[in-house]
C-alpha positions in Angstrom: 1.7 5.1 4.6 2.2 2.8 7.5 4.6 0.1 7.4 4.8 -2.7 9.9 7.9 -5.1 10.5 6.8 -8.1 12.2 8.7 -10.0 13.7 10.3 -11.0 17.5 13.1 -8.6 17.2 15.5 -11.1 16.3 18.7 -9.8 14.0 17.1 -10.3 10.5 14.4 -8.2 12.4 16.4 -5.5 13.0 18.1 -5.4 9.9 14.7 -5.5 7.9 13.6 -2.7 10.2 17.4 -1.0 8.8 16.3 -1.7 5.1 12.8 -0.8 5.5 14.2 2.8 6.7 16.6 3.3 4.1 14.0 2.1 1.3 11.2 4.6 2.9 14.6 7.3 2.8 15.3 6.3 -0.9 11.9 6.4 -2.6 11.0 9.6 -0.2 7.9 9.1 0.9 6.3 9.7 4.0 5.9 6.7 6.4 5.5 5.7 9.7 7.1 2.5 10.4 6.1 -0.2 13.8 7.8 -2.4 15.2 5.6 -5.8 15.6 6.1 -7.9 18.3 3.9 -9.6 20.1 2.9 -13.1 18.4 -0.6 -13.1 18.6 -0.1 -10.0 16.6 2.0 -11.1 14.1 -0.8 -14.5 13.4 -3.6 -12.6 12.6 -1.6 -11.3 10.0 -1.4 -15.0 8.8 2.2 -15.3 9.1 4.3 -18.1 10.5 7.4 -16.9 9.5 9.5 -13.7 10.5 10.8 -11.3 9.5 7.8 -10.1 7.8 6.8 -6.7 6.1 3.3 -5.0 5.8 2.1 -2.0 3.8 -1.1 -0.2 4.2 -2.1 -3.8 6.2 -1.3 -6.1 3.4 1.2 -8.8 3.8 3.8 -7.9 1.4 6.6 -10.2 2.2 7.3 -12.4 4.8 10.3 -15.6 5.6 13.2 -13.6 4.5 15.3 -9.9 4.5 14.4 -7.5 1.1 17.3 -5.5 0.5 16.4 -1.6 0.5 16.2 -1.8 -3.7 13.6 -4.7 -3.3 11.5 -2.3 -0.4 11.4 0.7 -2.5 10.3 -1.3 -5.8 7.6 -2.7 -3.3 6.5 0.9 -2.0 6.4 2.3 -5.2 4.0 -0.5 -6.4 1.6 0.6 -3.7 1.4 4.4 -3.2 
């Protein structure tokens, strides 16, 4: 499983990026997870608003911070 965290590294960034580990920790699975940066990147993912979180390359949330409970619900819906 890859999982991406887009967004300009901002603090909600960051502390998706923090959720996003504990969630992968939590449901114990196997994931890689990438930092996102770079805006051209992050548009042609169809997103104009950061944080945002991708699975697999599918757009799973984007505009706001999950919580680590919301992340592992999410995960377990796509393995």
């Amino acid at each position: 499983m890859v999982i991406k965290i887009l967004g300009s590294g901002c603090r909600n960034c960051v502390l998706l990026a923090d959720n996003t580990k504990a969630a992968v920790e939590e449901a114990g699975v196997q994931a890689e997870i990438i930092k996102v940066t770079d805006y051209k990147d992050i548009v042609a993912y169809g997103v104009m608003s950061t944080p945002a979180l991708v699975i697999d390359e599918k757009v799973v949330s984007f505009g706001k911070v999950l919580k680590p409970k919301e992340i592992v619900g999410i995960i377990e819906k796509v393995k």
